[in-house]
N, C-alpha and C positions, 0 to 999 in steps of 0.2 A: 604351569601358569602361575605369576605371581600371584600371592595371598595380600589382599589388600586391607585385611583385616574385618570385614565384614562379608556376608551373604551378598550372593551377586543377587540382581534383579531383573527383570526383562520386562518390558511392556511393548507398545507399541507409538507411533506417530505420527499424526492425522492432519492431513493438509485442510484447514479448517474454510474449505471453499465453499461460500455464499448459496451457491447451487444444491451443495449437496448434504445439507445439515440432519436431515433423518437418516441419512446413509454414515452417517460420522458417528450419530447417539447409536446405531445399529452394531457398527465396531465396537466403538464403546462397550457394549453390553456385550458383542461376544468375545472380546480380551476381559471382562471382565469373568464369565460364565468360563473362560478358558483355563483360571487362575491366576493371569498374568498380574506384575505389579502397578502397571504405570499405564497411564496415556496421557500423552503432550502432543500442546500444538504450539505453532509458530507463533508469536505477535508480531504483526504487520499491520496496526491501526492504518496505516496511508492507502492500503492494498484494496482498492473498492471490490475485489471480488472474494477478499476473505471477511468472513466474520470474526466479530472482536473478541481474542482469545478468552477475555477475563470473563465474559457472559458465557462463548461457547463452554468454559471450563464448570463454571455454574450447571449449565442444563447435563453436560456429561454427570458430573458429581452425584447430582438428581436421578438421571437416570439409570446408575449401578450402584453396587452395596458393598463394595468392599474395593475395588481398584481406584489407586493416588493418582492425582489429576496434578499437573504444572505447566507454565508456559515453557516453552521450549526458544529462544529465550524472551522474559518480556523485554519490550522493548523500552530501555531507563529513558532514555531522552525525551519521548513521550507520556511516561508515566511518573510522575514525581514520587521519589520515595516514601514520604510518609502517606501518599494516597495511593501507592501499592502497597506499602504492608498492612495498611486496613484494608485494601482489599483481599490480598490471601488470608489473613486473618481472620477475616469474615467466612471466607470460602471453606477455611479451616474449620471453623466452628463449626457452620452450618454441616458441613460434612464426614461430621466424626473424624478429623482428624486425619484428611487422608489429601491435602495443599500442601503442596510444596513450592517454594519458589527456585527457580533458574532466572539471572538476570545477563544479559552483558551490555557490555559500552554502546552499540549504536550501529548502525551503517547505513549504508543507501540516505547519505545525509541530504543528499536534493528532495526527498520526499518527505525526510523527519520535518527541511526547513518548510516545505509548502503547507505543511498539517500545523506550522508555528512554531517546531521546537527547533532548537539551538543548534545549528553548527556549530560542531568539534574539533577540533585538531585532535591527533590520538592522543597526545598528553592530555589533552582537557579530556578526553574519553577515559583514558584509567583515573584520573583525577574524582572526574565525578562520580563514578563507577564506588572509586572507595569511599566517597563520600557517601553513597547512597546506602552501603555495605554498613557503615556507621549508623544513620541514622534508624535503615531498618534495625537494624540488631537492637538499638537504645530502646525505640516505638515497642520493641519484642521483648523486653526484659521486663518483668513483674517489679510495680512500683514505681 
């Protein structure tokens, strides 16, 4: 197996479905209870039958003591970068440290466009992507 130069991790990935949000904090707690590293969910803000990653990630965080919580990935085009890195940010604090972010470019762009956000082209998709890459990191640097 290659050595990738750090400990590997494992968690798990909870399809963050509207119906079934006690049964999602219930995972939560027993990947947490299990020792696992991680739980993530999808962000699909457009998806009316999922709930909104950045909140479901909140109540997860709340309800374990030690397993990192992240979107799996959030979704940039909906989420402007310097109002998601306060939001993990936040998340991070409140949670001892245990937010992480995954972002990528975008898709299922007839839904981003009906919710208001911007249609891409993929260049404009890695474009803003690294932009976004930018301004988190700057929002994240002390001073």
């Amino acid at each position: 197996m290659a050595d990738y130069g750090h400990d590997l991790s494992f968690g798990i990935f909870v399809t963050p479905k509207a119906d079934a949000g006690p049964h999602i904090i219930e995972l939560a707690r027993r990947a947490d209870a299990a020792g696992l590293d991680w739980v993530s969910v999808q962000d699909h803000p457009y998806q009316p039958a999922f709930l909104d990653a950045m909140t479901l990630l909140t109540a997860i965080a709340a309800a374990t003591e030690r397993v990192a919580v992240f979107p799996n990935v959030a979704n940039l085009p909906l989420r402007p970068p310097a109002v998601l890195a306060r939001a993990v940010a936040s998340l991070d604090i409140l949670s001892g440290g245990r937010a992480e972010l995954g972002i990528g470019t975008g898709a299922f762009w007839d839904a981003i466009a009906a919710m208001g956000g911007p249609r891409r082209s993929p260049r404009e998709s890695v474009d803003a992507l690294r932009e976004a890459i930018a301004v988190i990191r700057a929002l994240w640097t002390p001073g």
